[in-house]
C-alpha positions in Angstrom: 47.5 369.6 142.1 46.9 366.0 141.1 43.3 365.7 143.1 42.2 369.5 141.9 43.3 368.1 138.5 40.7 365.3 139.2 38.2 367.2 140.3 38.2 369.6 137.7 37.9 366.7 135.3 35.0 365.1 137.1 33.0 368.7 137.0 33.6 370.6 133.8 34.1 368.9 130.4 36.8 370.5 128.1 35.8 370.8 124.6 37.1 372.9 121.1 35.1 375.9 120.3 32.8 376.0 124.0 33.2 378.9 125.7 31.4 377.7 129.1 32.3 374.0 130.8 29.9 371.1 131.0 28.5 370.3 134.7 28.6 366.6 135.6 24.3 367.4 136.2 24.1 368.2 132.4 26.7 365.5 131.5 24.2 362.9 133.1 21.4 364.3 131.8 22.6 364.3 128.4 23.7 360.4 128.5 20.2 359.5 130.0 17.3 361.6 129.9 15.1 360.0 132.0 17.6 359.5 134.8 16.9 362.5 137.4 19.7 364.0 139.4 18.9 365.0 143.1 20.1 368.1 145.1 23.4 366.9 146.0 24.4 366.9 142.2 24.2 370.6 142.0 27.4 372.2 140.7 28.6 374.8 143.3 27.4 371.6 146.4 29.2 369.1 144.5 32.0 370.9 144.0 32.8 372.4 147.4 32.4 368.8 148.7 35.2 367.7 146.2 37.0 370.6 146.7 36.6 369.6 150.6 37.8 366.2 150.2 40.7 366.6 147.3 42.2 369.3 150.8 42.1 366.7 152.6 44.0 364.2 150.9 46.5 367.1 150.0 47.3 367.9 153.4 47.1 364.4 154.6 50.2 363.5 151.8 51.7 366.6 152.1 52.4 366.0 155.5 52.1 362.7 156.2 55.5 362.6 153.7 57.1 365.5 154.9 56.9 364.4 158.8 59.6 361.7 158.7 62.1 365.0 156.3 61.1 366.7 159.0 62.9 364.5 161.2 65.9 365.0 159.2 66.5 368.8 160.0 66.2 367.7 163.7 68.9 365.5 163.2 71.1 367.8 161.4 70.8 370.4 164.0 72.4 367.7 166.9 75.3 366.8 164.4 75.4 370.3 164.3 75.3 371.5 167.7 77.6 367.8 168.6 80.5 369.4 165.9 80.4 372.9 167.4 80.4 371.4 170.9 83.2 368.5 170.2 85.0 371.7 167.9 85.8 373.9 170.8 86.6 371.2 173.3 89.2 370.8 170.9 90.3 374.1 170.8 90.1 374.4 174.5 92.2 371.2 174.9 95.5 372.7 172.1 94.8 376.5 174.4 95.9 373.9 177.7 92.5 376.2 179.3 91.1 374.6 182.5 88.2 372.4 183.0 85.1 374.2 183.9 82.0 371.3 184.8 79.5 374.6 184.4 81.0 374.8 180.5 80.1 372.1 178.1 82.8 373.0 175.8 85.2 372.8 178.9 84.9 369.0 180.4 86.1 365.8 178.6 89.2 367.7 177.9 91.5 364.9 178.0 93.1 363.3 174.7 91.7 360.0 174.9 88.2 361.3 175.4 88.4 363.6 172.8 89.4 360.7 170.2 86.9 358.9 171.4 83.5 361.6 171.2 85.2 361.8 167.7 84.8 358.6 166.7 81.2 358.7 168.0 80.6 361.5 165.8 81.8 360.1 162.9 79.2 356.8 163.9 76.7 359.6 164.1 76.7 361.2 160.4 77.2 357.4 159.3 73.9 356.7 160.8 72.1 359.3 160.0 73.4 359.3 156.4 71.9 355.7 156.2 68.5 356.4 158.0 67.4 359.4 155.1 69.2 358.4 152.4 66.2 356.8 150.4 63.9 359.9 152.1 66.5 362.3 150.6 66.2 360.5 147.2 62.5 360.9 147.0 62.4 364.1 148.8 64.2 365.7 146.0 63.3 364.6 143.5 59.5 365.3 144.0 60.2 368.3 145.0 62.0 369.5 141.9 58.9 368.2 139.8 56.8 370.2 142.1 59.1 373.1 141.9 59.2 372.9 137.6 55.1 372.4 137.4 54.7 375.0 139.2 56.6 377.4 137.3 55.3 375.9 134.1 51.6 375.8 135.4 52.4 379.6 136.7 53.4 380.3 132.9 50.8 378.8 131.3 47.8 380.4 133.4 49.0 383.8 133.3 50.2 383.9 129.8 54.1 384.6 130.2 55.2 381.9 127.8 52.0 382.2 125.5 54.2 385.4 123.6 57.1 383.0 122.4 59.7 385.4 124.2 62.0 383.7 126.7 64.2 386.3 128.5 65.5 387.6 125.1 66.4 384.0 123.8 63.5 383.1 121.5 61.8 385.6 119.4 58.8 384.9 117.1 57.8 388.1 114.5 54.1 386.9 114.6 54.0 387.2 119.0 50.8 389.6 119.9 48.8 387.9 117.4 49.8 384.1 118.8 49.6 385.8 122.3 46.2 387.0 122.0 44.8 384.4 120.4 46.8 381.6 123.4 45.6 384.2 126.3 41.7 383.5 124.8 41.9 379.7 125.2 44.1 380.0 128.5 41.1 382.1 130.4 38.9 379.0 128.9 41.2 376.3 130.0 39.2 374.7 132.9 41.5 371.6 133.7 43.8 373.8 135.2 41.6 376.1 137.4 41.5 375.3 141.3 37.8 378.2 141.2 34.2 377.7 140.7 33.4 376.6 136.8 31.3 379.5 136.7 34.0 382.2 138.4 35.1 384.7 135.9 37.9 384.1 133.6 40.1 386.9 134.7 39.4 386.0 138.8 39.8 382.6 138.1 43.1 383.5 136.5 44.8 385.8 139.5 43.6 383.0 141.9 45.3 380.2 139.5 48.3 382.2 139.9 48.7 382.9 143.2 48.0 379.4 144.1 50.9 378.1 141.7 52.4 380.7 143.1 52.4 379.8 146.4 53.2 375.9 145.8 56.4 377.3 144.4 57.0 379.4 147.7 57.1 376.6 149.6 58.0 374.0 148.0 61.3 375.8 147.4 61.4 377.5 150.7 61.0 373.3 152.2 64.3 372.9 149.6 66.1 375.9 151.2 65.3 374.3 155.3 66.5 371.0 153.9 70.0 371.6 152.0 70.8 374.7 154.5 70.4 371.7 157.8 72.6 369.4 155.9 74.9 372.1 155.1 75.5 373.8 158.3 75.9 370.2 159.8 78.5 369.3 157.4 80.6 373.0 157.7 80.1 372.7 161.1 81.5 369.1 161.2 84.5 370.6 158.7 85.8 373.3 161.0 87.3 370.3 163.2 89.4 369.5 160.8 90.5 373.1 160.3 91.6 373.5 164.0 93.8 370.6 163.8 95.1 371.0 160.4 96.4 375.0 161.8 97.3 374.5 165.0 97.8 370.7 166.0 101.4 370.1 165.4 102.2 373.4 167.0 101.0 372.5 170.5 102.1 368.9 170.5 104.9 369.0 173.3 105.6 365.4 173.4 105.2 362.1 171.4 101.7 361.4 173.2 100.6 364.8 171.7 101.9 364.0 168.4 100.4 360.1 168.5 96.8 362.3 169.6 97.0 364.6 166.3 98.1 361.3 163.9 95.3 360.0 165.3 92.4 362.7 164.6 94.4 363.3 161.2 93.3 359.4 160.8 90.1 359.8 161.6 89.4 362.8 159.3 90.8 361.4 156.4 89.0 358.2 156.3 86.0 360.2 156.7 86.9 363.6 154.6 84.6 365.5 154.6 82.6 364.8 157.0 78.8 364.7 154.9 75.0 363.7 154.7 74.7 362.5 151.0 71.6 360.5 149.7 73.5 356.6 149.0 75.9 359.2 147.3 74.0 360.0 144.3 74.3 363.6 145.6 75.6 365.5 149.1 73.4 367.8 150.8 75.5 370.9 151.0 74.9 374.6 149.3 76.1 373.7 146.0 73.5 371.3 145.9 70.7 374.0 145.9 72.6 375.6 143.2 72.5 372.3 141.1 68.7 372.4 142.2 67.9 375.8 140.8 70.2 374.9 137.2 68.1 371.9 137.2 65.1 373.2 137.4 65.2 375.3 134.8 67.0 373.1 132.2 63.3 371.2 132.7 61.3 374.1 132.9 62.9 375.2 129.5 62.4 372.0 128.4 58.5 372.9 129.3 58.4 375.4 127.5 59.8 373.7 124.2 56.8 371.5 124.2 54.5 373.1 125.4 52.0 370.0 127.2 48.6 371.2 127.7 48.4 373.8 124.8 48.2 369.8 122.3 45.0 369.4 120.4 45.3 365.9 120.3 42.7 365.4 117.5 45.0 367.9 115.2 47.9 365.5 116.3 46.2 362.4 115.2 45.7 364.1 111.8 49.6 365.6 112.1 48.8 368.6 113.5 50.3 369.2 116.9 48.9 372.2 118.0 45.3 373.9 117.7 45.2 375.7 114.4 43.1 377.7 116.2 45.5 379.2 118.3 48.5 379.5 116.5 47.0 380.4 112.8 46.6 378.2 109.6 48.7 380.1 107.4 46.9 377.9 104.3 
């Protein structure tokens, strides 16, 4: 969004009161007259070869950053798969069943072992807690910016928040005259278009939409992949504890048995629960996608409030906030 932002800002020039954008040819032909302006300054050229280049940038960072997250949902899926294997080991071990070497989750059966893949497991989340924490921090919290701009640059292109109606919440008398008059200068707004300069208002406005559109899709979908990894590896992880907590005490015949369950009880409580959190500013579980989702829309309201991109900053520097134009001068 950044580098179509840019490009659109290198092509068409946004002024009050012009209905059609100024093309970077007749922007240097107006500063110098005598300077002449080959082919490759022509506006459509020019602009698929920006439009070319700003793609490739946008996949290069978009996956470039998201290869080594990536990583991270590999990871989760071993702790995962480790738990459920070292989980019904366990079981297998209090039900006294026979060792099978053709059954994963029948070897290693004996209590020492079982302490001690245990411990390793423990190492394991440690580790990988401690490998992604700093990607988890800034894997979040771009992609809650990206998730809230998208909604707000959804809003604003299509109009929902130009009537001031929020879900019932916020009611202006005077809405189908402001809305008209915002839906006007949105279809003229060229900062925020990813089409042509010269497209048609209302095309360029369904394929403004469905490209914000989209950018939300997956940029919550990658949020939904992430937390539900780190989730199913931590639930996973947490089922151990529920085996021995139910039925532990009730299969321990002797004092070894008994010294084998003190000792998992040990090992679960120093590390209870067992969890991938991001240098435990936050845990990635499912109540973090709910706190995501809350989140989001505290800042999307917050958007909304102010409103950036519908600021004629000339009517703020003479204490005017927004274009008189748009919302009336009731003077």
């Amino acid at each position: 969004m950044i580098v179509n932002a840019f490009t659109r800002f290198f092509i068409a020039d946004i002024y009050k009161g012009t209905q059609n954008a100024m093309t970077l040819k007749e922007y240097i032909t107006r500063k110098n007259s005598n300077l002449t302006t080959p082919d490759v300054f022509d506006e459509q050229n020019l602009y698929i070869l920006l439009k070319v280049i700003g793609f490739a940038i946008m996949m290069y960072c978009m996956y470039g950053a998201r290869c080594f997250i990536i990583q991270f949902t590999f990871f989760c899926r071993v702790l995962r798969n480790a738990s459920f294997i070292w989980n019904e080991r366990f079981r297998n071990h209090l039900m006294k069943e026979n060792p099978n070497p053709d059954d994963q989750t029948r070897v290693r059966l004996d209590m020492m072992l079982l302490t001690q893949d245990h411990l390793i497991l423990v190492q394991l989340f440690k580790m990988t807690e401690s490998l992604f924490c700093v990607a988890l921090q800034w894997f979040y919290a771009f992609q809650v910016i990206t998730v809230t701009l998208a909604m707000y640059g959804f809003a604003l292109i299509t109009g929902v928040m130009s009537c001031q109606k929020f879900w019932g919440l916020v009611e202006d008398h005077n809405c189908s005259e402001t809305s008209d008059r915002l839906n006007d200068w949105g279809n003229n707004v060229e900062l925020y278009s990813f089409e042509r300069p010269n497209v048609d208002p209302s095309i360029r406005k369904v394929g403004d939409s469905l490209t914000y559109l989209l950018i939300f899709v997956q940029s919550f979908t990658t949020l939904f992949i992430i937390t539900h990894a780190g989730a199913a590896a931590h639930e996973e992880a947490m089922r151990g504890w529920q085996i021995l907590r139910r039925n532990s005490f009730m299969t321990a015949a002797n004092v070894f048995d008994r010294n084998f369950v003190h000792s998992l009880i040990i090992s679960f409580a120093r590390n209870n629960p067992m969890q991938i959190s991001a240098g435990g500013y936050f845990v990635v579980n499912k109540r973090l996608l709910i706190e995501i989702i809350l989140a989001t829309m505290v800042y999307f309201i917050t958007l909304l409030q102010f409103r950036p991109g519908q600021i004629n900053m000339t009517a703020m520097c003479n204490g005017k906030a927004l274009d008189s134009s748009l919302i009336g001068d009731d003077t």
